[in-house]
N, C-alpha and C positions, 0 to 999 in steps of 0.2 A: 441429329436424331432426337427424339422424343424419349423419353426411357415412359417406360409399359406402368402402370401403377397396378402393384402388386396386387392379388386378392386378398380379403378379409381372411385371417387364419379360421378355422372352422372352429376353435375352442376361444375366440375371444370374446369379449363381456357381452358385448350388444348380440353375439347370434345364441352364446348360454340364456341369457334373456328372455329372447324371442324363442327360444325353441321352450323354455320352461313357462311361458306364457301361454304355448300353443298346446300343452300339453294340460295346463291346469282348464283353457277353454273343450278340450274333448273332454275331458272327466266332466266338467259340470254339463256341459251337454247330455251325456251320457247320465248321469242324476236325473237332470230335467224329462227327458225323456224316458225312465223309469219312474217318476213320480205323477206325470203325466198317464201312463199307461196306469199306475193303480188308484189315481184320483177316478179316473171314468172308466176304468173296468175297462180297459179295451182286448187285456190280454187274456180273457177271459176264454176258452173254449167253448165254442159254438156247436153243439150237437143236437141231432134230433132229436134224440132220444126224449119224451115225456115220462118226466122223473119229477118227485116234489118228496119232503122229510113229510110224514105222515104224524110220529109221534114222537117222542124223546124221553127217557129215564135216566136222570142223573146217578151216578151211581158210584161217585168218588168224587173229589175234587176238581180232578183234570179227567174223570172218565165219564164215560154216557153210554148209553146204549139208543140205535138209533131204529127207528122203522121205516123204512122206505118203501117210494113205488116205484118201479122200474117198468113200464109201459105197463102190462097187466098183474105182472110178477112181484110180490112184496118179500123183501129181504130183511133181515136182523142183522144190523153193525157195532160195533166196537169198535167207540173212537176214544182213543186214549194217546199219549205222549208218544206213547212208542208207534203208532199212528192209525192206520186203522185196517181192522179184520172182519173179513166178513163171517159170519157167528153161523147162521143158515138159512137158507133159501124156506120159504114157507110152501106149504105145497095146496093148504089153501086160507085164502085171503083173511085178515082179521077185516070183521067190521068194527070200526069206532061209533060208539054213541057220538053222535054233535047235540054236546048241550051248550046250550047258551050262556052258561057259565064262563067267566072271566078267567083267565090264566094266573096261576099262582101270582107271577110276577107281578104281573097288574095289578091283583088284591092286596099282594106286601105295599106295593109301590101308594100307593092307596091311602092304605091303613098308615105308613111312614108321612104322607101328607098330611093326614088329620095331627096328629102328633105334634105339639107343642116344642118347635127346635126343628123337626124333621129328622132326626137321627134316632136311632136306640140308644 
């Protein structure tokens, strides 16, 4: 007779190995496709909702206060660290003047170009 050759014990070198290869390939998988979903925004939620920020006031370092439109409805938020509140519903609309004025940033960003170095 033949004698049977034995199985591979489940804890020795080549299946520890193989099973800790198998497991470093899920996790980067799992990376990949979390970096993949926030390179193109896939995991984005899709609503219908016609919404856009309207206006913004800085108001701290890490706070702002935001204006938004909410289909017809304009709201006041507070976005801060601790995350964000809604402050209140407006009961009627602000109009914004549209001047064709330049946005703060822009004119800093601007006036830092003409600037000798670029920097303050």
């Amino acid at each position: 007779m033949t004698a049977m050759a034995q199985p591979a014990s489940p804890l020795s070198i080549g299946s520890l190995a193989q099973l800790t290869l198998s497991l470093i390939a899920i996790v980067a998988l799992i990376l990949a496709i979390g970096w993949v979903l926030k390179r193109f925004k896939l995991n984005a939620p899709r609503g219908s909702v016609d919404s856009e920020i309207l206006d913004q006031l800085s108001v701290g370092p890490r706070e702002r206060v935001l204006l938004i439109r909410i289909g017809e409805a304009q709201v006041l938020l507070g976005v801060g660290a601790g995350g964000i509140v809604a402050l209140t519903p407006l009961s009627a609309p602000i109009q914004l003047k549209a001047s064709g004025r330049a946005p703060a940033f822009a004119e800093r960003l601007r006036d830092m170009m003409k600037r000798p170095g670029g920097a303050p």
